[in-house]
N, C-alpha and C positions, 0 to 999 in steps of 0.2 A: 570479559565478553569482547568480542571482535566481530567485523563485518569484512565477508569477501566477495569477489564475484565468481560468480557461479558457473559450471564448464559440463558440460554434455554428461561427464563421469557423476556429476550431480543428479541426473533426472529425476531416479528413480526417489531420491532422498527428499526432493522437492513436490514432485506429487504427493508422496505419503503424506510429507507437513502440511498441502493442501486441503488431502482428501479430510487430516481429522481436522484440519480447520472447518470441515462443512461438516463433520460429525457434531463439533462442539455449536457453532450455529444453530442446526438443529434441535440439541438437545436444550437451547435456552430460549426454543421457538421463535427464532430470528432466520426467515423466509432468505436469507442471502447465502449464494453460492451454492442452491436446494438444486439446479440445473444442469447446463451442461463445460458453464463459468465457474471458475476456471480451467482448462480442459488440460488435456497434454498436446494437443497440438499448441497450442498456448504457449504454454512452461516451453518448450520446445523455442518458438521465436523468440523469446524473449531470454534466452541460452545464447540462444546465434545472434541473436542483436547486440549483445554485454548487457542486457536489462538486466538480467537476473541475478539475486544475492542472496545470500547465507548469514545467516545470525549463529554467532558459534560461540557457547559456553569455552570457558577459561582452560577446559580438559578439552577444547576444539570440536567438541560434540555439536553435531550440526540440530540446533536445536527451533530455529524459526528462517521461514524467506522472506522477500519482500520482493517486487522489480520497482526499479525506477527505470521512465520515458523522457525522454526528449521532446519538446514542444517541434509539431502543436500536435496534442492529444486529440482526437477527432471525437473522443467519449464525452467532449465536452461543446460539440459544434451546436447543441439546443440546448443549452444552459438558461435554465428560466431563472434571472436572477442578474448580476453583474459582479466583474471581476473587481478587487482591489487595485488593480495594475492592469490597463491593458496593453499587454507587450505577449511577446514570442519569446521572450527568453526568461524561460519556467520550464521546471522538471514535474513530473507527476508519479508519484510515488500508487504504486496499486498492489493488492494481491500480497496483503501483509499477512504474515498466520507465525505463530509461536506453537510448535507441537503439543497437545494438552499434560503429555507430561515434564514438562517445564513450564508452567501454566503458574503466574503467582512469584515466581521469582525474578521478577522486574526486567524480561528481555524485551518484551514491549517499549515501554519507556527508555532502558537504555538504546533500543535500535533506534527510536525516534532522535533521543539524545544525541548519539554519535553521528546520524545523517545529517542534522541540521547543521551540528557543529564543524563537521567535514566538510559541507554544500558553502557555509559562510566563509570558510579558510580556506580551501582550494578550488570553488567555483567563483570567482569573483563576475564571471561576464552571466552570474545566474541571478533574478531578481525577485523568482517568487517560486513557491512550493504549492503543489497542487494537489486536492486528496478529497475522495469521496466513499461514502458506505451508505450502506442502506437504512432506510429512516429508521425501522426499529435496532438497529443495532446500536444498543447505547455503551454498552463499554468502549469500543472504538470511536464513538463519537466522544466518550470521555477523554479518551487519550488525544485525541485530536487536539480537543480544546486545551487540554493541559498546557500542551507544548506551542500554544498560541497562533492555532490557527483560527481563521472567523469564517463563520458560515457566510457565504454569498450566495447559495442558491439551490436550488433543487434539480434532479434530472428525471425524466417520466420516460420509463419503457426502454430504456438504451442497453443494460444487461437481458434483460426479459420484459414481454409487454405485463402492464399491470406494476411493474417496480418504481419505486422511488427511492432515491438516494439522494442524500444532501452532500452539498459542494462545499470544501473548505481551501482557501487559502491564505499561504502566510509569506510576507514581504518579509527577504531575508537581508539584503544591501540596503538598509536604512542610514 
């Protein structure tokens, strides 16, 4: 498994991975990304900003995206809660999906794995990792906590009015 970033010739590969990441959502009755989040003008900026990346099976099969952001994340300007770290220099990782048929063979965990582990070794001026999903979505919030992030807070209405999503982050320069 490998992680690259992502380039216009990707789009189309990157929607799909989204679209059934809100098929899979749905079908585990977890109200996240039921909207118009995340869209393709979306995927788009975040194409043209370098957010955007590719989780790629061993045979380079683009099998899951993610984008990571650049502080400050504005998705987090009513954070009911408090940060572990309060600085500006945090990445915010969003918009993670693993397409369902690669669903179970650990590209999840490994994409967490290899981010964190890349952010500590070649981001040294980075000091905290920042991540949110929506309150019912417990497998992700599984994985979250796995790889040692801590919940700090809540957010109310910021993807859609009525949503809540819980805040996690994790101090990587210790």
């Amino acid at each position: 498994m490998h992680l690259t970033k992502a380039s216009m010739e990707d789009l189309a590969r990157i929607v799909e991975v989204l679209e059934d990441g809100k098929n899979q959502l749905a079908e585990r009755g977890v109200d996240q990304w039921q909207g118009e989040y995340p869209n393709i003008s979306q995927v788009k900026a975040d194409i043209e900003n370098g957010f955007a990346y590719l989780v790629h099976a061993d045979d380079h099969e683009t099998v899951g995206v993610f984008s990571i952001l650049p502080a400050p994340d504005h998705s987090y300007d009513e954070l009911d809660g408090e940060w572990l770290l309060d600085t500006d220099r945090y990445l915010t990782i969003h918009r993670v999906a693993i397409h369902s048929a690669h669903a179970g063979n650990g590209y999840a965990s490994g994409l967490f794995k290899d981010l964190i582990d890349h952010i500590k070794v070649h981001r040294e001026d980075i000091l905290s990792l920042r991540i949110d999903t929506h309150e019912d979505n417990q497998a992700m919030q599984h994985l979250i906590e796995k790889y040692g992030f801590k919940r700090v807070g809540t957010l109310h209405g910021v993807y859609r009015p009525e949503e809540t999503s819980y805040v996690y982050e994790m101090l990587i320069q210790q």
